[in-house]
N, C-alpha and C positions, 0 to 999 in steps of 0.2 A: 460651473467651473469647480473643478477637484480643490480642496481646503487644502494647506501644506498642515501634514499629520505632525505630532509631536512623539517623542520615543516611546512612552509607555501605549502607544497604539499598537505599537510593534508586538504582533503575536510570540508569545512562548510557548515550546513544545513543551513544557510540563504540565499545560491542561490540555492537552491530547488524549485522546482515550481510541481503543478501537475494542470495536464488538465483534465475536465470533459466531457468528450463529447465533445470534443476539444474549447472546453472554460478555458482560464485560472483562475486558482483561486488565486487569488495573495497576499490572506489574508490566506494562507495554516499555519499553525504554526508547522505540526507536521503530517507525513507519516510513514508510515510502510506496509508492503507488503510480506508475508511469508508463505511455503508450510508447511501444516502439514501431516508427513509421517505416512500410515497406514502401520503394519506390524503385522508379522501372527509368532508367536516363534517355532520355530525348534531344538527340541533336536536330537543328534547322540547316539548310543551306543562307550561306551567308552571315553568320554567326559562331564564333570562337567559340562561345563561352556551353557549356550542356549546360541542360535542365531538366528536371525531373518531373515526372507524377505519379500521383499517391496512390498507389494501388489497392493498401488495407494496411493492417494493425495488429500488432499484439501488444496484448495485457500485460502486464509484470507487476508483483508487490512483491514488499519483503520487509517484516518486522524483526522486533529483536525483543523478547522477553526475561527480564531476569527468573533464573532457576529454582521457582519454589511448588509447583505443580507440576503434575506431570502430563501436562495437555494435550501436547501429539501423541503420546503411547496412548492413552486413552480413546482421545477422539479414530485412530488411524491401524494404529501397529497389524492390530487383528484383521482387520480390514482389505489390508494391504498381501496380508497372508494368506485370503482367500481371494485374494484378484481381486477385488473391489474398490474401483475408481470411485471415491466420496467427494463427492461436491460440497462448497459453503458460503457461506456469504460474509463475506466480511463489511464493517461500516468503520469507517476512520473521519473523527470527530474532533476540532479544534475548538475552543472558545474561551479563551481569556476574557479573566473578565474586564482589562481594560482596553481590551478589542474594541473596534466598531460594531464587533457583532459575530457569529460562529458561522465555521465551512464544515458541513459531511458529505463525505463519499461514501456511495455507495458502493460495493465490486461485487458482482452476483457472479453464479458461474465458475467458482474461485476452484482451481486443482491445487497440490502440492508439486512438488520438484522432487525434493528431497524429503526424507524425517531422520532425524539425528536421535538414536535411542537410548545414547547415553555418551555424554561428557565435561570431562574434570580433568580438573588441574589446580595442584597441592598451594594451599593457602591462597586461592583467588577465590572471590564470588561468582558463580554461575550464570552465567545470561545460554538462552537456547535462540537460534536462529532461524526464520521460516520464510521461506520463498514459493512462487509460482506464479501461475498466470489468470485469469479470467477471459471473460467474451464479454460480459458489461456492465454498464458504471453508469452512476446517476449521479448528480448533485444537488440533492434535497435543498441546503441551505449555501449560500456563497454571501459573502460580508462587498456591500457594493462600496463603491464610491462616493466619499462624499464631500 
């Protein structure tokens, strides 16, 4: 039987970390990682209500990094200038330490969407934003039950 947790088990995303190509980014502000489910509706005779089935998936992430590197121009710009589709892997990493314990994702396969090569605006801090999708995903570690 599951224990009733107490607040401080309650994960913070400030010990979040995501690795790009297994380079840390330690200016991460802001991860997300999530399948969006394709499905096909299915009616029966003798039944109002539809229902569906899963036919497949796609991948989606999208971080947010505050503006102190210039990590898409680098890793992509040129790249992207010469047609060349660059794949990566990205790994996003929780683990407070007053967790029961740490969750990493894997996302292998990782494309862009977009690259934003430059933007600002007068007397704010800079964050850069990064989207796209994958084909697959692991979870090394997952914090069970206890």
């Amino acid at each position: 039987m599951a224990q009733k947790p107490t607040a401080p088990r309650v994960m913070n995303g400030k010990w979040g970390m995501i690795y790009w190509d297994g380079e840390p980014i330690f200016e991460v502000s802001k991860f997300e990682a999530k399948l969006k489910l394709e499905r096909e509706d299915l009616d029966f005779a003798m039944q109002m209500a539809s229902d569906s089935k899963m036919t497949g998936y796609s991948g989606e992430f999208s971080f947010t990094i505050k503006k102190i590197f210039s990590r898409g121009q680098i890793k992509f710009a040129n790249a992207i200038k010469q047609g060349r589709d660059i794949r990566c892997q990205l790994i996003g990493k929780l683990s407070d330490p007053d967790a029961y314990g740490s969750e990493r994702l894997v996302l292998n396969n990782c494309w862009f969407s977009d690259l934003v090569l430059m933007s600002f605006e007068s007397s704010k801090t800079l964050e850069e934003e990064f989207s796209g999708g994958f084909t697959d995903f692991d979870f090394p570690d997952l914090v069970k039950v206890r």
